[in-house]
Residue frames relative to the residue before (quaternion, step in Angstrom):
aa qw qx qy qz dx dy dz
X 1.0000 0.0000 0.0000 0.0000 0.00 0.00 0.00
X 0.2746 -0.7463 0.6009 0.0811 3.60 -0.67 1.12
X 0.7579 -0.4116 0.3070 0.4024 3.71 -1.22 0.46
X 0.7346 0.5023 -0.2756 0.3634 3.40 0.54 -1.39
X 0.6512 0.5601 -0.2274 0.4589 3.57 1.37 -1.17
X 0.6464 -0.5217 0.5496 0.0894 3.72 -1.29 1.13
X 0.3899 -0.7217 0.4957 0.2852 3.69 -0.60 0.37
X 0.3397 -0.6743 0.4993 0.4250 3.86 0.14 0.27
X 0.1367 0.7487 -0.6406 0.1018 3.82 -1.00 0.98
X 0.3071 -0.7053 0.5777 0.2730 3.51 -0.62 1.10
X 0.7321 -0.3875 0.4437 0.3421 3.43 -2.00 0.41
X 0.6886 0.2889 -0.4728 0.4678 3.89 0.73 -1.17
X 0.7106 0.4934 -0.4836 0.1337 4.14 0.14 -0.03
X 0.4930 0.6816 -0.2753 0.4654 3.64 1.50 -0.31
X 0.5335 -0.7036 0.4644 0.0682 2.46 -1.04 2.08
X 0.2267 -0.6827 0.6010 0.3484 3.94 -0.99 0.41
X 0.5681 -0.5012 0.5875 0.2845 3.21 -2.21 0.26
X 0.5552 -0.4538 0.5314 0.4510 3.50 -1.16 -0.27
X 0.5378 0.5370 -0.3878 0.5216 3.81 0.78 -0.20
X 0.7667 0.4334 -0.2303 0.4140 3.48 0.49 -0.98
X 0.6629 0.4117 -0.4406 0.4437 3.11 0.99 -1.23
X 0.5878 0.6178 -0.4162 0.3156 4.10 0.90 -1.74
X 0.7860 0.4205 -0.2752 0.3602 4.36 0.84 -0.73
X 0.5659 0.4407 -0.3919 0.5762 3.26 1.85 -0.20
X 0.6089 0.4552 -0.4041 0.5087 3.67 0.91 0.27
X 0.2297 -0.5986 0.7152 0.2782 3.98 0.89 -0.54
X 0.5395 0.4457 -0.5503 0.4555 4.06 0.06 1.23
X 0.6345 -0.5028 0.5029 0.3028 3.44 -1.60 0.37
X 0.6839 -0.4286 0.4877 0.3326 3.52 -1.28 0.50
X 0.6855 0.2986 -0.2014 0.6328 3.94 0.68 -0.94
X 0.4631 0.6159 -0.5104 0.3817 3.38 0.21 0.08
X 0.8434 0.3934 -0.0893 0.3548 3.05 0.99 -1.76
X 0.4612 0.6061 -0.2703 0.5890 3.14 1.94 -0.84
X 0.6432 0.5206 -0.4075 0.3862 3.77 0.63 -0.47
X 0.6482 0.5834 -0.1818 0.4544 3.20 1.13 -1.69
X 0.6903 0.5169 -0.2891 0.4156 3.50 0.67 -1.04
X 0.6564 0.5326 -0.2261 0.4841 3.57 1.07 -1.17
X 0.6351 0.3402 -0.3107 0.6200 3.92 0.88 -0.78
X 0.4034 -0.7887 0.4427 0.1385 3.74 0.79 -0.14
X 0.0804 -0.8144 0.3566 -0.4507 2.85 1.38 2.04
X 0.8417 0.2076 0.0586 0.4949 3.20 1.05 -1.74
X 0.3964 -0.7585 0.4304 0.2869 3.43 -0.31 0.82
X 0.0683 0.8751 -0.4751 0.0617 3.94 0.02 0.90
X 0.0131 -0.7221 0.6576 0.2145 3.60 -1.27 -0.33
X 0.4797 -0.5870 0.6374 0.1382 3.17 -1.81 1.34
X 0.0100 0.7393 -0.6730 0.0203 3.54 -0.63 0.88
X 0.6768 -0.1559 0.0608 0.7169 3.90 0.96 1.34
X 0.7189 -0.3864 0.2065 0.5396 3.24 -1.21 -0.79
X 0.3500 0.6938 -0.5454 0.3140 3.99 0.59 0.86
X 0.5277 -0.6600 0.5319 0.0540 3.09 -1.44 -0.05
X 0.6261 0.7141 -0.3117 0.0307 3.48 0.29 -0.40
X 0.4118 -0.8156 0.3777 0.1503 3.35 -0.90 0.65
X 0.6151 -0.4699 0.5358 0.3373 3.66 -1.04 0.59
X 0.1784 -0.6752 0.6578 0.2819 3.98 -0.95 0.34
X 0.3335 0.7670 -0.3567 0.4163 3.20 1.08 -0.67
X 0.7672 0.4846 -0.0335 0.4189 3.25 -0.42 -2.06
X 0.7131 0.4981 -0.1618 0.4660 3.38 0.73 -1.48
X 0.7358 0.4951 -0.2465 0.3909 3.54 0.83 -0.56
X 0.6665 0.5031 -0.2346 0.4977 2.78 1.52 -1.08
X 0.5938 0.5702 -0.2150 0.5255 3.82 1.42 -0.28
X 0.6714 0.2426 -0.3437 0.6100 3.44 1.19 -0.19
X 0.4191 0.6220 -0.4745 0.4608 3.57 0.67 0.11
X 0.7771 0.4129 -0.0584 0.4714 3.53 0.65 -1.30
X 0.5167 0.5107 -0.2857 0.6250 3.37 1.61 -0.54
X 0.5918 0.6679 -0.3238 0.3145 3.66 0.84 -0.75
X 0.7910 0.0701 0.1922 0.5766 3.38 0.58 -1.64
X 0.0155 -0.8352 0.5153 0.1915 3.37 -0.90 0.03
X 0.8214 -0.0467 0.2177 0.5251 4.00 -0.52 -0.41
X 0.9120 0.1134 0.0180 0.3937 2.62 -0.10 -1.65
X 0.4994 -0.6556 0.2218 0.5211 3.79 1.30 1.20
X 0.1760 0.7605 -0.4258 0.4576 4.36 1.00 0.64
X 0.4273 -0.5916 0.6646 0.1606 3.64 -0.71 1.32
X 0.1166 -0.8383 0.5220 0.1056 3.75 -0.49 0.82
X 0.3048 0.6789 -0.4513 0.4924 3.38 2.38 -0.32
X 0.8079 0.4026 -0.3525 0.2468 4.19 0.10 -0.54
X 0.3611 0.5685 -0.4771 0.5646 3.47 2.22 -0.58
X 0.6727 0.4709 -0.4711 0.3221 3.89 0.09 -1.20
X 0.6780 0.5755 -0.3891 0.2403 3.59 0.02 -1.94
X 0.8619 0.2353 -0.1049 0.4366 3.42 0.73 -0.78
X 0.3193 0.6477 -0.5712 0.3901 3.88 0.95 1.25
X 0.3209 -0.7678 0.5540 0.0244 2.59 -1.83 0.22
């Protein structure tokens, strides 16, 4: 690989942004920055970044989705702490 040339990364290894994750959620940017900080959102700090697992993220809105008892569990979340 010469200077000019990109490392080759596939799509399933790239980390999301908080932008990315906040539009594959249909939520605000602080939304997510909120969630992440009460630790809601599975993340890693790579310095002062953010980034997130898609992985992870799916499996959290999946779970955010429904719960037990057939209950939107997104509304228990909206309002922890």
């Amino acid at each position: 690989m010469n200077a000019n040339t990109a490392p080759d990364v596939s799509t399933k290894d790239v980390l999301w942004t908080v932008a990315e994750v906040a539009a594959y959620l249909r939520v605000s940017r602080s939304w997510v920055y909120h969630r992440l900080e009460s630790g809601l959102l599975p993340h890693i700090r790579i310095g002062g970044l953010v980034r997130f697992d898609p992985a992870e993220i799916r499996a959290c809105a999946s779970s955010l989705s429904s719960s037990a008892d057939g209950t939107a569990a997104s509304a228990k979340v909206r309002y922890a702490r």
